[in-house]
C-alpha positions in Angstrom: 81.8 97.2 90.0 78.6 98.4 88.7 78.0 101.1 91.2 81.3 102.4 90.9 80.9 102.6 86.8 78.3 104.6 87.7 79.8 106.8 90.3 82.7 107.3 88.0 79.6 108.4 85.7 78.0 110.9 87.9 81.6 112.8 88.7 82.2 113.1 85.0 78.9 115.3 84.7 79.4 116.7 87.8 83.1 117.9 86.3 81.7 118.8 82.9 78.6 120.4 84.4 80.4 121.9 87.2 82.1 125.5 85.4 78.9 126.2 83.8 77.1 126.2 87.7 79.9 128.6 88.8 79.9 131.0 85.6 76.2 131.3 86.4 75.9 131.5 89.7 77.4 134.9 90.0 79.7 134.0 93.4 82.8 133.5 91.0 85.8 131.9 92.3 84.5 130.6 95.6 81.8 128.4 94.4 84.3 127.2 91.4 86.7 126.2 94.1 83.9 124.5 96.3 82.7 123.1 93.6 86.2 121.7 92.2 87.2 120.6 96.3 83.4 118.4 95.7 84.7 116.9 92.6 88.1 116.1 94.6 86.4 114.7 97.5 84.1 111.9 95.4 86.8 111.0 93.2 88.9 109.8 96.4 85.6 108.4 98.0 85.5 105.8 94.3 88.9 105.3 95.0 88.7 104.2 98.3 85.4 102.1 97.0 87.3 100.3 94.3 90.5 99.6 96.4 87.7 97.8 99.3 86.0 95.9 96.7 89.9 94.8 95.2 90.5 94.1 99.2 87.5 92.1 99.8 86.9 90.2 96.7 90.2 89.6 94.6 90.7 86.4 96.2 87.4 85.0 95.9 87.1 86.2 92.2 90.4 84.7 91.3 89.8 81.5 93.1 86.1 81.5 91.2 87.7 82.7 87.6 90.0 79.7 87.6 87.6 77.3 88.9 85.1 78.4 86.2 88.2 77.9 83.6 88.8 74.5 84.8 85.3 73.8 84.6 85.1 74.6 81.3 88.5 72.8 80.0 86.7 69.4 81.9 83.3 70.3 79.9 85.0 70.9 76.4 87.3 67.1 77.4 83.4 65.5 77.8 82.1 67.2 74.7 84.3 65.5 72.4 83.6 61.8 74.0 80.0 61.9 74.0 77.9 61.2 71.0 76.1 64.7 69.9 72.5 63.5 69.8 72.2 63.0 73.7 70.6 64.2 76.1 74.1 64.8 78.5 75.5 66.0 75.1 72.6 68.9 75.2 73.4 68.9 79.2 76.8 69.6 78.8 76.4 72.2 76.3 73.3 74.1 78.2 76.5 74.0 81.7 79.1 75.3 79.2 77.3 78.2 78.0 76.3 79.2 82.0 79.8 78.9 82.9 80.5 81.2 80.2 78.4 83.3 81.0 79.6 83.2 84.6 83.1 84.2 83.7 81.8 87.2 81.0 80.2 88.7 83.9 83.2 89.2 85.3 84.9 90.5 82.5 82.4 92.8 81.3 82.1 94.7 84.7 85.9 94.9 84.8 86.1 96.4 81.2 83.2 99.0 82.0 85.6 100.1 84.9 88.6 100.3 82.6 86.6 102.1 79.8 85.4 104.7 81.9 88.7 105.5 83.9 91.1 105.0 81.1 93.0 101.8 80.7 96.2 104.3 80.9 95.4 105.0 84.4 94.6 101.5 85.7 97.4 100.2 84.4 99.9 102.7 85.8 99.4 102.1 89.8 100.8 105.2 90.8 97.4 106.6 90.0 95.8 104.9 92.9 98.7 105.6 95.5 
């Protein structure tokens, strides 16, 4: 999800940076065009990334998100019964944290995605048909 954040990335300069290049470069409409059928041509190419990564991986990442959440409902059970000075208290606390951790991943690389797109346009599928 990373590399498409910063693909997404690169096409916005490319689109902001793009009518500038053309104005400049003296050959007018063509090279506006060309440059507009490039911006096109990526932007499908992400698409097409993002929907193999959804194809490949949602699955796994689900299956992995609510094993992580059950983890972490068993290690918060355990926290309350064990006495707070020892050492499977500290244990316990050093496993929640990583599994915490584990699941922010997730959620941090899927909000990057949604903040640079627009939530507007992930939510609304007809955007990726």
């Amino acid at each position: 999800m990373g590399i498409a954040a910063a693909q997404i990335d690169i096409l916005n300069q490319k689109i902001i940076g793009f009518r500038s290049i053309s104005e400049n470069d003296g050959a007018g409409t063509k090279t506006y065009i060309s440059n507009l059928s490039g911006c096109v041509k990526h932007h499908n190419e992400i698409i097409r990334y993002i929907e193999n990564l959804e194809r490949v991986f949602s699955m796994i990442f689900l299956v992995q998100f609510l094993t992580s959440g059950a983890v972490i409902c068993n290690i918060g059970f355990q926290l309350v019964h064990i006495q707070p000075q020892s050492i499977q208290f500290a244990n316990m606390v050093f496993f929640f944290i990583a599994m915490m951790l584990q699941l922010g991943m997730y959620c941090w690389y899927g909000n990057e995605i949604i903040v640079k797109v627009g939530k507007d346009k992930i939510y609304n599928r007809k955007y990726f048909n």
